[in-house]
C-alpha positions in Angstrom: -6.9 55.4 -15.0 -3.0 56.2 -14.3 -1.7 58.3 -16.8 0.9 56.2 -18.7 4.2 58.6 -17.5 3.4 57.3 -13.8 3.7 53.8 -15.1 7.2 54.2 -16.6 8.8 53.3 -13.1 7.1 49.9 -13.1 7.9 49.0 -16.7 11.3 49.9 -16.0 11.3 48.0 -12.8 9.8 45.1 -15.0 12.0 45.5 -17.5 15.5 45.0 -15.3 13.3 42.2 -13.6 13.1 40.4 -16.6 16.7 40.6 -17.9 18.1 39.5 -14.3 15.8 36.6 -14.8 16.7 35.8 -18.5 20.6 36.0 -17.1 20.1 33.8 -14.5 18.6 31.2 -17.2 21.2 31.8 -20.3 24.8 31.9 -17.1 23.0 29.6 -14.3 20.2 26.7 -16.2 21.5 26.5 -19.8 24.9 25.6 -19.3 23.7 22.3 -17.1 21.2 21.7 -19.0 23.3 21.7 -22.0 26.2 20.4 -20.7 24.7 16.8 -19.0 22.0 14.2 -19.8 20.3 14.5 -16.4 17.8 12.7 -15.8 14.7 12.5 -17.3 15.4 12.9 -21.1 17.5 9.7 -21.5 14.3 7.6 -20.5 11.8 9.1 -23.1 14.9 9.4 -25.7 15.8 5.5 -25.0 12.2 4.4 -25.6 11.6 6.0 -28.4 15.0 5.2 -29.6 14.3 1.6 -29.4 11.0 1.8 -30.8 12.9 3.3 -34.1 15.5 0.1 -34.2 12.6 -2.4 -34.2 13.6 -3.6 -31.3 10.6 -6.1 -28.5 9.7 -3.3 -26.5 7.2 -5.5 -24.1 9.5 -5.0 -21.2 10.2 -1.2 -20.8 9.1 -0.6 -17.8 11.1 -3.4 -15.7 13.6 -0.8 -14.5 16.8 -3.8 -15.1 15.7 -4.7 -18.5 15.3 -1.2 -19.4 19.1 -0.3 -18.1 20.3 -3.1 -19.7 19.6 -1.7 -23.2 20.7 1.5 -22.2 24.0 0.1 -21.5 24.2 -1.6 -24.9 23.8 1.7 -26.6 26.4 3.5 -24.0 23.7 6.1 -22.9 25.5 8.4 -20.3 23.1 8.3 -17.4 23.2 6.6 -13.8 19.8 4.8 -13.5 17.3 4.7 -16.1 13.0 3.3 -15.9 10.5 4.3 -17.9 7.3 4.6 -15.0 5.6 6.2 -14.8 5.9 7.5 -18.5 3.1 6.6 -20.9 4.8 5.2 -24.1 2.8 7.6 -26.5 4.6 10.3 -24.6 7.4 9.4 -25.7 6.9 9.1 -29.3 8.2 13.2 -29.7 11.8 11.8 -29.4 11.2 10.0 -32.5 12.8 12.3 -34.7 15.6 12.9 -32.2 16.7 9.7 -32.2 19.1 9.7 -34.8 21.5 11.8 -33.2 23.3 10.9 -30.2 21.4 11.6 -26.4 23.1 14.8 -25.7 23.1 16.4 -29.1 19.0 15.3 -29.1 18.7 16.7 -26.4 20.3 20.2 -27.3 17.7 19.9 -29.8 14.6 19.7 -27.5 15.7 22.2 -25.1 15.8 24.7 -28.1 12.9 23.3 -29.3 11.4 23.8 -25.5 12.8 27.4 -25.5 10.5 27.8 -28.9 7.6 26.7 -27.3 7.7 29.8 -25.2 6.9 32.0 -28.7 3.5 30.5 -29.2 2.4 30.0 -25.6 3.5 33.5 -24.7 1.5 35.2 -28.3 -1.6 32.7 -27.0 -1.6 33.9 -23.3 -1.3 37.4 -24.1 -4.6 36.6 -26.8 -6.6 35.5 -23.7 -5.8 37.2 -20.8 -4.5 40.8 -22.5 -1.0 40.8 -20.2 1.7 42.4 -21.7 4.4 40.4 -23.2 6.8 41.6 -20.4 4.4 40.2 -17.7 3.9 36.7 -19.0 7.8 36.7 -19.6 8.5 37.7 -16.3 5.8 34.6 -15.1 7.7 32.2 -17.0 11.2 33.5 -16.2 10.2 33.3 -12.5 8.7 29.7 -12.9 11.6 27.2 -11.1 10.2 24.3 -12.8 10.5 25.8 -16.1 14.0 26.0 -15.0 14.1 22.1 -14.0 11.5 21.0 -17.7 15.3 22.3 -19.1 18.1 20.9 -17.0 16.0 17.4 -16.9 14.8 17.7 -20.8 11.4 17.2 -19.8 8.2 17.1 -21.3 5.7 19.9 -19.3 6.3 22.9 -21.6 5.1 20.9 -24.7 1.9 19.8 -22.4 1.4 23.4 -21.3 1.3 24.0 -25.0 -1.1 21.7 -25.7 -3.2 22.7 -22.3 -3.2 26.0 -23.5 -3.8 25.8 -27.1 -7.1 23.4 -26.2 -8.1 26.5 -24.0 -7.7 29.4 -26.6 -9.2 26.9 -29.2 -12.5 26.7 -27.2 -12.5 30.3 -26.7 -12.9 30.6 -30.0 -15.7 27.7 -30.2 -13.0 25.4 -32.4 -14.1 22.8 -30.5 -13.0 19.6 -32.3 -9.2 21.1 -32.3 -9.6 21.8 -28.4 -10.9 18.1 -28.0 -8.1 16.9 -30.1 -5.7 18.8 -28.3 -7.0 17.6 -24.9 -6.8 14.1 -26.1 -3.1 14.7 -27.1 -2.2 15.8 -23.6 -4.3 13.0 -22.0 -2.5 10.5 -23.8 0.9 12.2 -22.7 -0.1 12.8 -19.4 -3.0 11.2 -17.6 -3.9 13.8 -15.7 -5.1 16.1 -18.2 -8.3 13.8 -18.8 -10.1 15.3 -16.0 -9.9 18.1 -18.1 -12.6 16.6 -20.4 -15.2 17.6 -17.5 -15.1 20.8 -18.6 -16.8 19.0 -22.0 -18.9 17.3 -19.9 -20.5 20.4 -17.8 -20.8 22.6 -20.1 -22.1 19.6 -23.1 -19.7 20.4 -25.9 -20.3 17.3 -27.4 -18.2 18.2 -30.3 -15.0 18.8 -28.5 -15.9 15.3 -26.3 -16.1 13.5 -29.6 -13.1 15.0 -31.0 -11.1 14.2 -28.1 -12.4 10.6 -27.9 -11.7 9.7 -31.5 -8.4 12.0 -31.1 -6.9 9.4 -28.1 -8.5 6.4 -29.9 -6.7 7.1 -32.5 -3.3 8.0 -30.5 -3.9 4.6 -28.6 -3.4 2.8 -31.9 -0.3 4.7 -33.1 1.2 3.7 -29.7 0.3 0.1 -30.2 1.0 0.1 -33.8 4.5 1.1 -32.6 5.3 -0.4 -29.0 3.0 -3.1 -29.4 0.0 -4.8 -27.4 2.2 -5.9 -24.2 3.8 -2.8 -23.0 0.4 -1.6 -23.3 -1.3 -3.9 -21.5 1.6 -3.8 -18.4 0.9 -0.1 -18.3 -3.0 -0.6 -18.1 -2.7 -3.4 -15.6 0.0 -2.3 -13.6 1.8 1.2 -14.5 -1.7 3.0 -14.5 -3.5 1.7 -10.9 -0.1 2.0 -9.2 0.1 5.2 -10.6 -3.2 6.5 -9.1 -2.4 5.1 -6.1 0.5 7.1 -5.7 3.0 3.8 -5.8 4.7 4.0 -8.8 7.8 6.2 -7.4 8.6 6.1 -3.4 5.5 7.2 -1.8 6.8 8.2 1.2 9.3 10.9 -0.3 7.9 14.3 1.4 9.8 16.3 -1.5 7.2 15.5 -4.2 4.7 17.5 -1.3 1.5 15.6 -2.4 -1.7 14.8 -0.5 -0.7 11.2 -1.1 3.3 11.8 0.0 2.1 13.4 3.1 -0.5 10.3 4.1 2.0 7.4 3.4 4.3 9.3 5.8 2.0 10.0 8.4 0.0 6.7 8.6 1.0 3.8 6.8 4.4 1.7 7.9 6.6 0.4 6.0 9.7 -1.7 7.6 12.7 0.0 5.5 11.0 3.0 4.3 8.7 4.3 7.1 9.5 2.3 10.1 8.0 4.5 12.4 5.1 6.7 11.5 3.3 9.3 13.1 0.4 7.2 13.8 0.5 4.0 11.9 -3.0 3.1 10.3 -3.9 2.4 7.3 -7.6 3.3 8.0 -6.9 6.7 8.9 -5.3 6.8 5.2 -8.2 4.9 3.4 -10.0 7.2 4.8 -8.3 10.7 4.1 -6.9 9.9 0.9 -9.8 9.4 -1.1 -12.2 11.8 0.4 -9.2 15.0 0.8 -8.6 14.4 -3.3 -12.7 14.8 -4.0 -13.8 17.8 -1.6 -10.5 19.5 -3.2 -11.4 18.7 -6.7 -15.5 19.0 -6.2 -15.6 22.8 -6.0 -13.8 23.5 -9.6 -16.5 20.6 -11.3 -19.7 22.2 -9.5 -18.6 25.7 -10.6 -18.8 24.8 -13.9 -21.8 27.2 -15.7 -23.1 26.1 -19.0 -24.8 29.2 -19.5 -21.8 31.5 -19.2 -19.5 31.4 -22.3 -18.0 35.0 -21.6 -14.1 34.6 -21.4 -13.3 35.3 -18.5 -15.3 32.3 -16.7 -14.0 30.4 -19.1 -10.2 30.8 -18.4 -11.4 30.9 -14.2 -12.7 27.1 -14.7 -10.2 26.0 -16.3 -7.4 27.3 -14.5 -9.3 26.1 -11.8 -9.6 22.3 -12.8 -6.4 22.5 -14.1 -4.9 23.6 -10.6 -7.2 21.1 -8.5 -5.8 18.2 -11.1 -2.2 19.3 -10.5 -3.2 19.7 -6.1 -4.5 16.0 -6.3 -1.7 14.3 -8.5 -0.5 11.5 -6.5 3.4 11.7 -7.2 4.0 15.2 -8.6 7.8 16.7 -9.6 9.0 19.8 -9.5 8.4 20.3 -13.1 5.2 19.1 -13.4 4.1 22.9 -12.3 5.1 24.9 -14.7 1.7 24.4 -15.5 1.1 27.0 -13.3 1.7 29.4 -15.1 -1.7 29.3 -17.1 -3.9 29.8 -14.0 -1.2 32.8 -12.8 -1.7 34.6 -16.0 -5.3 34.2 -15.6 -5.2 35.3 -12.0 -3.1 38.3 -12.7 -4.9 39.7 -15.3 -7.9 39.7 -13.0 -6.4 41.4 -10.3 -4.6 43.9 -12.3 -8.3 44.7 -14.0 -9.4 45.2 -10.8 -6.4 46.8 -9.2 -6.4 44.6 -6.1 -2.6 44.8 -5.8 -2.1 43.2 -2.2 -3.7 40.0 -3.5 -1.5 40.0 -6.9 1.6 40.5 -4.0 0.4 37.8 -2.3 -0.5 35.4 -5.9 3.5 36.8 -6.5 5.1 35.1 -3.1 2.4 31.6 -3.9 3.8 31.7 -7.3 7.2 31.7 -6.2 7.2 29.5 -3.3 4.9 26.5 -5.3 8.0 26.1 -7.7 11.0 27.2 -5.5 13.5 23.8 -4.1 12.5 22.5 -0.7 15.2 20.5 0.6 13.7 17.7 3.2 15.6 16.2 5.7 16.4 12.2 5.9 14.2 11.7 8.8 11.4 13.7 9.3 8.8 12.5 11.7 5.6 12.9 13.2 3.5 16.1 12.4 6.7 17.6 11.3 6.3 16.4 8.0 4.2 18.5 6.7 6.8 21.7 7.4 8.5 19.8 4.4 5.4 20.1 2.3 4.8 24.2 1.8 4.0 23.3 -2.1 0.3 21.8 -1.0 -0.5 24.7 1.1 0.5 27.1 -1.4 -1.6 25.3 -4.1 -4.4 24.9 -1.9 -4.1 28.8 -1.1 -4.0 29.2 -5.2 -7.1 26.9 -5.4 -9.7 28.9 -2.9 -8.5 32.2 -4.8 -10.1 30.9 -7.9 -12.9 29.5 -6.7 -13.6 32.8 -4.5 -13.2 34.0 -7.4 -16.0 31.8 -9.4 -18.3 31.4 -6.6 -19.9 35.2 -6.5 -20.6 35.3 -10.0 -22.4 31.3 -10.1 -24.3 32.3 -6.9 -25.7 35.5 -8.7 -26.8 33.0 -11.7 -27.6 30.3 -9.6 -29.1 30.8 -6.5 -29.9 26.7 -6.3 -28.2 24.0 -7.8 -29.9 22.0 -10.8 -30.0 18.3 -11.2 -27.1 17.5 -12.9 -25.0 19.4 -10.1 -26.7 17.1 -8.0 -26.1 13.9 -10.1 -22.2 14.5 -10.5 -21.8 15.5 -6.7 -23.6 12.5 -5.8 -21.3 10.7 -8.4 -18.2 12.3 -6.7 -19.6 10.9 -2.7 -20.1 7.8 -4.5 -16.3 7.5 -5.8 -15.3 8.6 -2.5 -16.7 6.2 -0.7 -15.9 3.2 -3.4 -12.2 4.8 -2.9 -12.1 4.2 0.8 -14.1 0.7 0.7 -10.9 -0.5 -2.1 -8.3 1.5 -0.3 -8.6 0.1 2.9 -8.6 -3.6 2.0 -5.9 -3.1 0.1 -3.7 -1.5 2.8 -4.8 -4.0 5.2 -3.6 -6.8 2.8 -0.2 -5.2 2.1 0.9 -5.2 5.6 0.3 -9.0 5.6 3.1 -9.7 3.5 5.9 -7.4 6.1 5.7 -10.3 8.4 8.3 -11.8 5.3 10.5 -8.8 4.9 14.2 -9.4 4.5 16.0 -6.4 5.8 17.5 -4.6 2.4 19.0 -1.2 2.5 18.7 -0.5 -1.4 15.5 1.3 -3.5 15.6 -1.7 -5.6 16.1 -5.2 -4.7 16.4 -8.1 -6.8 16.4 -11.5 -7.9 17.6 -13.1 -4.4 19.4 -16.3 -4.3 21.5 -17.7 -1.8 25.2 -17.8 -2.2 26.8 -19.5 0.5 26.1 -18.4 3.9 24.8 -15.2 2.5 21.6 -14.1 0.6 23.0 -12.4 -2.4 20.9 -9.8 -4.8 21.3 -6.9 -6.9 20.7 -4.1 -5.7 20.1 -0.2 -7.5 22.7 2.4 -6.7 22.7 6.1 -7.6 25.5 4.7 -10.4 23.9 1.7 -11.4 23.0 -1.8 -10.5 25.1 -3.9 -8.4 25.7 -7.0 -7.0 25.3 -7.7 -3.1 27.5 -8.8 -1.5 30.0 -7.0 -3.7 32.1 -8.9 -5.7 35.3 -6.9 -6.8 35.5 -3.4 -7.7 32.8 -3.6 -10.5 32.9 -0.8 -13.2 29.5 -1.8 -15.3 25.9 -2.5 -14.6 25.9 -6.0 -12.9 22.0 -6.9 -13.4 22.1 -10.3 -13.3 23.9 -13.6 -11.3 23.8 -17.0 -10.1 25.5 -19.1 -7.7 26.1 -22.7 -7.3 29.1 -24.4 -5.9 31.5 -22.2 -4.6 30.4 -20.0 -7.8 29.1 -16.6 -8.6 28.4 -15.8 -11.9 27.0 -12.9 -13.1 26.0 -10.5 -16.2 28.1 -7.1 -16.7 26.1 -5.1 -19.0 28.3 -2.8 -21.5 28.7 -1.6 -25.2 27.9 -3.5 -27.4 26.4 -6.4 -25.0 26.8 -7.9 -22.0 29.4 -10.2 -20.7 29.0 -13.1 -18.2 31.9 -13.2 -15.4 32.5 -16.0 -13.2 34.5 -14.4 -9.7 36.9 -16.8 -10.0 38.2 -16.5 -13.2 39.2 -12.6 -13.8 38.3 -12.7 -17.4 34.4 -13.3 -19.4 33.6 -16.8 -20.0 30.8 -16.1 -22.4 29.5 -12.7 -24.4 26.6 -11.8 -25.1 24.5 -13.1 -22.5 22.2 -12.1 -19.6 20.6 -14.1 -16.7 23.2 -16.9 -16.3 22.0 -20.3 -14.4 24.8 -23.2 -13.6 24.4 -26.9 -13.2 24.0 -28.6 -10.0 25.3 -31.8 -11.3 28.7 -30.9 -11.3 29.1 -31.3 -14.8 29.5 -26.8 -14.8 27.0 -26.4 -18.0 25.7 -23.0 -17.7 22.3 -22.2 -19.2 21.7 -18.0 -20.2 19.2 -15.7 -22.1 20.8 -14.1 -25.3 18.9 -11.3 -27.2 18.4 -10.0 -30.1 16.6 -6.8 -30.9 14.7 -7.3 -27.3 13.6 -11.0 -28.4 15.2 -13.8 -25.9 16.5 -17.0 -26.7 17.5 -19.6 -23.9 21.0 -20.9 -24.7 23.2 -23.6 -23.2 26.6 -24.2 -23.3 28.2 -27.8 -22.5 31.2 -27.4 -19.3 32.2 -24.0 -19.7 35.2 -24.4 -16.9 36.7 -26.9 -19.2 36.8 -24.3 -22.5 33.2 -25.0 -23.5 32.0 -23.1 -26.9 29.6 -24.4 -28.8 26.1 -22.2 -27.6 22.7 -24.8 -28.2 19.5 -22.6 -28.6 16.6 -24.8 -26.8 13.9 -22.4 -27.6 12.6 -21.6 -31.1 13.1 -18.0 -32.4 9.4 -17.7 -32.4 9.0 -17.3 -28.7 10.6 -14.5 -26.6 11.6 -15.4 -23.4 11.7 -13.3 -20.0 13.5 -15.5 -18.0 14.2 -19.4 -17.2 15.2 -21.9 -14.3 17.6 -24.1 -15.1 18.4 -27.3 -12.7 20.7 -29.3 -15.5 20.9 -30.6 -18.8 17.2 -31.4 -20.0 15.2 -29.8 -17.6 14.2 -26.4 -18.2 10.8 -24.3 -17.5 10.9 -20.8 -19.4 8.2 -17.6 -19.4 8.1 -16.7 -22.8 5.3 -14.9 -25.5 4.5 -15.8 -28.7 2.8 -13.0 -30.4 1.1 -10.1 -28.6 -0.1 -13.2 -26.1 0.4 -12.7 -22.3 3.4 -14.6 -21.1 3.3 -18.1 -19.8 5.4 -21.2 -18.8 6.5 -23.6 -21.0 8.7 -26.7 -19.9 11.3 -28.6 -22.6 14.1 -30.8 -22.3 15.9 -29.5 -25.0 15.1 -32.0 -27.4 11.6 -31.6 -28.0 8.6 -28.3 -28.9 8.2 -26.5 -25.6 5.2 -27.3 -24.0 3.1 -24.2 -22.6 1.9 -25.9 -18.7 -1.8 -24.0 -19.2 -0.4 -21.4 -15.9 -2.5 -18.3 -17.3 -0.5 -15.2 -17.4 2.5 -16.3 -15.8 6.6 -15.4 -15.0 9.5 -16.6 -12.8 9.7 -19.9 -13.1 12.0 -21.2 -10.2 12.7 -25.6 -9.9 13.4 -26.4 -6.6 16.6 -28.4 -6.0 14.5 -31.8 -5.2 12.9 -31.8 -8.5 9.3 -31.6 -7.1 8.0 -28.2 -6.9 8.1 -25.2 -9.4 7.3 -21.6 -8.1 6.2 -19.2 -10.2 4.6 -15.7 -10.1 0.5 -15.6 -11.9 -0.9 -12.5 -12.3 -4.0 -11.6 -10.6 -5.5 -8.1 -11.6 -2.8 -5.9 -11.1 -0.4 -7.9 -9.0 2.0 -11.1 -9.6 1.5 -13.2 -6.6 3.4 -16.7 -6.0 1.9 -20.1 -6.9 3.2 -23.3 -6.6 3.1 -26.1 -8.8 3.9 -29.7 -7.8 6.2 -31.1 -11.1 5.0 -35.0 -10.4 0.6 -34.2 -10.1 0.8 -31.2 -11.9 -1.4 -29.4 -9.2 -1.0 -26.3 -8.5 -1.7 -23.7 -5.5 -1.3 -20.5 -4.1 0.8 -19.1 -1.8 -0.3 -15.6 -1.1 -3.4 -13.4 -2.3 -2.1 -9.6 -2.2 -2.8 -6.5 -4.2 1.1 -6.1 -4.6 4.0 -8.1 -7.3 5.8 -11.0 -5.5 8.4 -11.6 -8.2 11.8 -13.3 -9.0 11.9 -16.3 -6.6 14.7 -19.2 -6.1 14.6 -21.9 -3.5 16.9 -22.7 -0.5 19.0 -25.7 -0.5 15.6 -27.5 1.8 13.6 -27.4 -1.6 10.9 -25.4 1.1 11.8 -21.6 1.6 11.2 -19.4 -1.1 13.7 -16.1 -1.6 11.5 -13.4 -3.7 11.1 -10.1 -4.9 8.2 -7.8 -3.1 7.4 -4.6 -4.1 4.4 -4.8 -0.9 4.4 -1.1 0.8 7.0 0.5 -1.7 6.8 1.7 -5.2 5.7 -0.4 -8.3 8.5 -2.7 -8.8 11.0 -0.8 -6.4 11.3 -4.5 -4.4 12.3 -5.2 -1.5 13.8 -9.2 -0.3 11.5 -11.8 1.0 12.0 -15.3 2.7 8.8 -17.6 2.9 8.5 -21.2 4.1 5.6 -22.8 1.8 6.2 -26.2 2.1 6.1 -28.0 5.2 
């Protein structure tokens, strides 16, 4: 052993180390993260925020409805969305919420920074590093550096993940369980940490944890309610596991599923050209690269061994193959890391193999350190961009070289149930390439449609004049396109008829509707205006209170117009309307914790629900014959048509993606929609269809 005066040069090399490091984050970090909102605490601050004030949370995760109400309350932030953020995650910012964003969030990040107290005292419980050694781990962790500048959420989840780990450790299974189920319900990805349960039939901690995230699920329902809960289970979560929920062909988030979309599938504004466009190849890779990566750190799992060390190796290790896999990770989302390093070093201190621990060092390093990516990266060239998968993969075989001596020496054969969860695993595989193939085959269907649209987000498309005007999402906001005037506020909503544009401009307290020809508001609070085409100018609009819509008309506003006429009942909230004049409406609305539907009313009489199912975006067409609307089939909102004289309805396309927000043309038979086919869950690009012939 080396006598402890020939250490003293290391400790004091660790020592200077660590307070360059601690510098760095008190002069460099802290001040940005103090200084600025940032993206991403404003999104879990606003939804908890709104949760507090009572207000119809159903729609959080439509990225315009969710700026909207940011806007009301003056939040300081450029564009806000809630996916792919589970609403139970979000429930922390409770208490926070009754301060203002920034002063909140100068409360979490010193909250965060306490967090480090406890997971440091824990880590040092199960792996024996000195506290200068896990300090140095965390001070050289990047995305610890970006959980504070954003005001995210990944410390408090390490906390958890690591807490669960010490708790089973010490055989207090039921807390680990509980904990697990905390994390799971924060953060999906932590449920494959339950396999660990599974493997090794701790049927205490799996009941714990199941009763734990039941129990969770119906404090998040009891406060966001039944609908936002059902979006994010029929919607929010599949897109999320397919990797569609943010841009999936962004190289920067350096995922297995990132690197695919690049490489293989097209995509007309996003990935016009890639290296080899086919969506088999992907179907193929995606499913079965995710499985043989994750298979190892299940199959390595030994019942039989319960000395501490094998636990910490299997779950660092399912915890690193769960973080390799994730379909659209951040930057931030690896300070998890940090649990499977201290693991790792510990080992290879014990056994003084200090080229690998240089080596674990420069992985460590280069798994959270910035890569910037260039605008247009092609071909096999991609995956130069993408060092953070190699690096985890790298991280991966090192623990499972590092389990796979000591199960072979147990184990010279696999038993049964090694056998029943890898056949389990093939048989996932090869369900995952079966559903992800005809799913990227029917995708592509809908491209032959594609309106040219520069923007991330694109919607509500109408046509104003000779152009096809839409609003689109900047860095700053939401806009109107084509511009109209050098706007200042959110403009999320329009309509044009007659030489007219009118159109929302969300601010404090409200928003206002502006008409472009009149430099002044012609109505407050309002959203989603709709004008007569009867010439007689009454404009039809949404107006909410606490999240709940009411559909309002007002009588010739050009002519000084005041008196508003609610034609819904307070009992229904509605999403959104079509309007073609006086008498003849057709609204989405709910009633309850029902889906939404269609109702049609002439403003004299109950609304009457048209028996559409789950059904939005109700769009008249000029003639008076034909509604379009959006039904929602599984996990996508696909456009119908209904004929207003028969009653009759039919489709008009059958894809696994949301078709959304349509109007007619003037020929009462092209559609202009919303299609989020291809892109990210509700980033939408424009559409034009002819379904009539």
């Amino acid at each position: 052993m080396t006598a402890p005066h020939d250490r003293r040069p290391i400790i004091w090399i660790e020592r200077g180390a660590l307070l360059l490091l601690v510098a760095y984050l008190f002069i460099h970090t802290m001040p940005r993260a103090w200084m600025h909102l940032n993206t991403d605490f404003p999104n879990y601050y606003l939804s908890a925020r709104l949760a507090r004030e009572s207000v119809d949370t159903a729609r959080e995760y439509e990225w315009i409805w969710l700026q909207r109400e940011k806007d009301h309350r003056g939040i300081e932030a450029g564009v806000i969305g809630l996916v792919p953020i589970t609403p139970f995650s979000t429930l922390v910012m409770w208490p926070l919420t009754i301060l203002p964003p920034l002063t909140a969030k100068h409360l979490w990040i010193l909250a965060n920074l306490a967090f480090l107290v406890p997971l440091c005292w824990l880590l040092r419980s199960m792996t024996g590093l000195a506290y200068r050694r896990i300090a140095i781990i965390f001070a050289f962790s990047f995305p610890l550096h970006r959980n504070l500048l954003y005001g995210q959420f990944y410390i408090l989840l390490l906390l958890l993940i690591v807490t669960a780990c010490w708790a089973t450790l010490r055989e207090r299974d039921a807390t680990a369980g509980a904990l697990l189920a905390i994390a799971a319900m924060c953060k999906v990805f932590p449920v494959l940490l339950f396999v660990l349960f599974l493997r090794r039939r701790n049927w205490t901690a799996l009941l714990s944890g199941v009763i734990s995230g039941i129990a969770a699920l119906v404090i998040s329902v009891a406060v966001f309610g039944w609908n936002l809960h059902r979006t994010y289970l029929h919607q929010v979560l599949p897109w999320t596991l397919r990797g569609e929920t943010l841009p999936p062909y962004n190289i920067a988030s350096a995922s297995i599923s990132s690197a695919l979309h690049a490489l293989f599938l097209q995509e007309p504004q996003w990935n016009p050209h890639p290296w080899h466009s086919s969506p088999l190849f992907y179907a193929l890779l995606q499913p079965t690269l995710q499985m043989l990566i994750l298979a190892p750190a299940i199959l390595l799992i030994r019942r039989d061994d319960r000395t501490t060390q094998r636990i910490l190796l299997e779950w660092s290790a399912l915890l690193t193959g769960s973080l390799t896999i994730s379909t659209s990770p951040a930057s931030y989302h690896f300070v998890l890391m940090v649990l499977p390093v201290c693991v790792l070093a510990s080992i290879l201190l014990e056994r003084r193999r200090y080229v690998w621990l240089i080596l674990l060092t420069v992985a460590y390093l280069g798994i959270g350190f910035p890569i910037s990516t260039p605008a247009h990266a092609a071909g096999l060239a991609i995956l130069l961009y993408t060092p953070r998968l190699f690096l985890m993969l790298a991280v991966l075989a090192g623990l499972y070289a590092l389990l796979w001596p000591e199960s072979v020496s147990a184990h010279s054969t696999f038993d049964r149930t090694q056998y029943a969860w890898a056949a389990g695993m093939i048989a996932i595989a090869v369900l995952g390439i079966r559903t992800t193939l005809q799913q990227e085959r029917a995708v592509r269907q809908e491209f032959a449609y594609r309106i040219p649209s520069p923007a991330l987000l694109n919607a509500s498309p109408q046509r104003a004049g000779p152009d096809v005007a839409y609003i689109s999402m900047t860095p700053t906001g939401y806009r109107l396109t084509p511009p109209r005037g050098d706007a200042l506020r959110d403009e999320l909503s329009f309509t044009a008829a007659d030489g007219h544009i009118v159109f929302e401009e969300a601010a404090v307290p409200h928003s206002s509707i502006v008409d472009d020809k009149i430099p002044r508001a012609i109505l407050v609070d309002g959203r989603e205006p709709m004008l007569s085409t009867d010439g007689r100018r009454d404009i039809a609009f949404l107006r909410d209170h606490r999240g709940r819509g009411q559909l309002m008309l007002r009588r010739s506003f050009l002519a000084g117009g005041s008196a508003d006429i609610a034609l819904t009942p307070s009992r229904l909230n509605v999403y959104e309307a079509s309007f073609r004049w006086a008498n003849q409406y057709a609204f989405s609305a709910v009633e309850g914790s029902h889906p939404p539907t269609i109702y049609l009313t002439d403003g004299s009489i109950a609304a009457i629900p048209l028996g559409l199912g789950e059904s939005r975006y109700p769009a008249l067409s000029p003639d008076g014959n034909w509604m379009a609307y959006s039904h929602l089939d599984g996990d996508a909102w696909n456009l119908w048509l209904r004929n207003e004289q028969t009653g009759a309805t039919r489709r008009v396309a059958d894809v696994p993606c949301n078709q959304i927000q349509s109007s007619w043309e003037a020929d009462s038979k092209t559609l202009l929609y919303a299609v989020d086919c291809g892109r990210g869950l509700w980033l939408t690009a424009l559409a034009r269809r002819r379904v009539l012939p």
